[in-house]
C-alpha positions as CSV (number, residue, x, y, z in Angstrom):
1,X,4.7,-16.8,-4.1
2,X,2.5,-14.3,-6.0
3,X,0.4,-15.7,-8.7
4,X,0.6,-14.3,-12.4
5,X,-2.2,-14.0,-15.4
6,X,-2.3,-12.2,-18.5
7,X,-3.7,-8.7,-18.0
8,X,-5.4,-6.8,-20.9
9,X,-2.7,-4.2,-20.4
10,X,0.4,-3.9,-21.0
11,X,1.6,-5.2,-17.7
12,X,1.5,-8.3,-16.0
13,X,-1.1,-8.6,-13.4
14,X,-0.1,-10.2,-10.6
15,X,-2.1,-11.2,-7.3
16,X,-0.6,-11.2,-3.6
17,X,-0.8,-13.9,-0.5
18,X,-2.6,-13.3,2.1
19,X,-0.5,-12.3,4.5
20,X,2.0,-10.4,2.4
21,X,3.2,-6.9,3.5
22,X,3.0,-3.7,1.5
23,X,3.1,0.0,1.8
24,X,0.9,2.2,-0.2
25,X,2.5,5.2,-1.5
26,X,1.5,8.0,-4.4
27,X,3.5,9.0,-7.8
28,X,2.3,12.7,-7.7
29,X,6.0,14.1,-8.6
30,X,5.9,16.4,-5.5
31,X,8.8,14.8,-4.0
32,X,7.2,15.4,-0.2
33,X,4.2,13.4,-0.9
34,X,5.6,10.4,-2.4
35,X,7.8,9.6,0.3
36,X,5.2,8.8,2.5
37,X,4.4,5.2,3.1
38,X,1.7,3.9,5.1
39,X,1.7,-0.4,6.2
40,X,-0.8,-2.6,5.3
41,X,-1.4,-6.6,5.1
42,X,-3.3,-8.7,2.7
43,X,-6.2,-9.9,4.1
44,X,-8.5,-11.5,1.3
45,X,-7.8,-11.9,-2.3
46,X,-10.5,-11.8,-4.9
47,X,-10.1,-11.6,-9.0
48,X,-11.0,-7.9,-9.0
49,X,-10.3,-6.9,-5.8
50,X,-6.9,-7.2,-3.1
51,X,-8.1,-5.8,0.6
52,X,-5.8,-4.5,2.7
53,X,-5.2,-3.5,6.6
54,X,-3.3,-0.9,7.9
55,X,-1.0,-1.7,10.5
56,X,-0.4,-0.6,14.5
57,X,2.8,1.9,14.7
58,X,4.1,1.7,17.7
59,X,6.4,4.5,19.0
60,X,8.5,4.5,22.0
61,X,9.0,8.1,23.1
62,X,6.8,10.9,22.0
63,X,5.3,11.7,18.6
64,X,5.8,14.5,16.4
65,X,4.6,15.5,12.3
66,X,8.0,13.6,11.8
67,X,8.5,10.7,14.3
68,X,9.3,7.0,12.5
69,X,7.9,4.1,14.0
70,X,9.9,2.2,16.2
71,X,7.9,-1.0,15.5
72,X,5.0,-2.1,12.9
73,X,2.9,-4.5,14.0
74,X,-0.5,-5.8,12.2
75,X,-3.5,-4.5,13.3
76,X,-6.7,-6.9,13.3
77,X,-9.4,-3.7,14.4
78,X,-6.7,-1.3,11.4
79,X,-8.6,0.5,8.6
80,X,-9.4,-1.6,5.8
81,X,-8.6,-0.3,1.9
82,X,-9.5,-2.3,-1.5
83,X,-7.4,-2.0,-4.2
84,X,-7.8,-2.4,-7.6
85,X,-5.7,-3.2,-10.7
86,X,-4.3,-0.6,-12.4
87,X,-3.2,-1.7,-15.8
88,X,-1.5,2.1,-16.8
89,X,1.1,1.6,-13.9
90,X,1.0,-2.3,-13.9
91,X,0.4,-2.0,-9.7
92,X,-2.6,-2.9,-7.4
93,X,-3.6,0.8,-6.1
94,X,-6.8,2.3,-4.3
95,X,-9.7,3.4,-6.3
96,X,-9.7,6.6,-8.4
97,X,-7.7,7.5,-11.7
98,X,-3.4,8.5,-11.9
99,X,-5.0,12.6,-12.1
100,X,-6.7,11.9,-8.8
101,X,-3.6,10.8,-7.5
102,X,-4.4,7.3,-5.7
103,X,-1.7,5.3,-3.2
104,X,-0.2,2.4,-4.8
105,X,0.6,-0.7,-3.4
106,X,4.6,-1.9,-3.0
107,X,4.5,-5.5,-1.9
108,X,7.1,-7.4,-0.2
109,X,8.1,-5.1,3.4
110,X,6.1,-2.5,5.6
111,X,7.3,0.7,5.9
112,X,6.6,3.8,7.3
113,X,7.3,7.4,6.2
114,X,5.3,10.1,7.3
115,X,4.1,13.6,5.8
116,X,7.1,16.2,6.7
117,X,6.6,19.3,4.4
């Protein structure tokens, strides 16, 4: 069960389990780039700071630009991200401002989507 405090913001700040799956995604409003959704796990929590570690597709047949996974599976050697609070959009996200455009973390499943335009 996530735990809750009061943010500064407008939104509720919330913090993750370790453990928990997500997918980081963008809000750019180009429809092609905000479907794609990359899987991560919580690996440490902190006040400021959630890391996260992108998990092992695995694919059963041959990849293309727009093969799904067949399986996601953690990854203990996957690239690590930290993510910060983002009070404007209430979500835990990767560093940089909403007009850079960073990934946003959706807790709760991993999913996959990649880049097809």
């Amino acid at each position: 069960m996530a735990k809750y405090i009061r943010s500064s913001g407008l939104k509720e700040k919330t913090y993750p389990n370790i453990g928990d799956k997500l997918y980081l995604r963008q809000f750019t409003g180009n429809e092609f780039a905000d479907m794609v959704k990359r899987p991560y796990t919580v690996i440490k929590v902190e006040k400021s700071k959630v890391l996260v570690q992108e998990c092992e597709l695995i694919f059963n047949g041959p990849r293309y630009y727009n093969t799904l996974a067949d399986k996601i599976v953690e990854d203990k050697n996957g690239e690590i991200q930290e993510l910060t609070w983002h009070r404007g959009r209430g979500l835990w996200g990767t560093k940089g401002r909403d007009a850079d455009y960073p990934e946003y973390a959706i807790f709760g499943e991993w999913e996959f989507f990649p880049y097809i335009n």
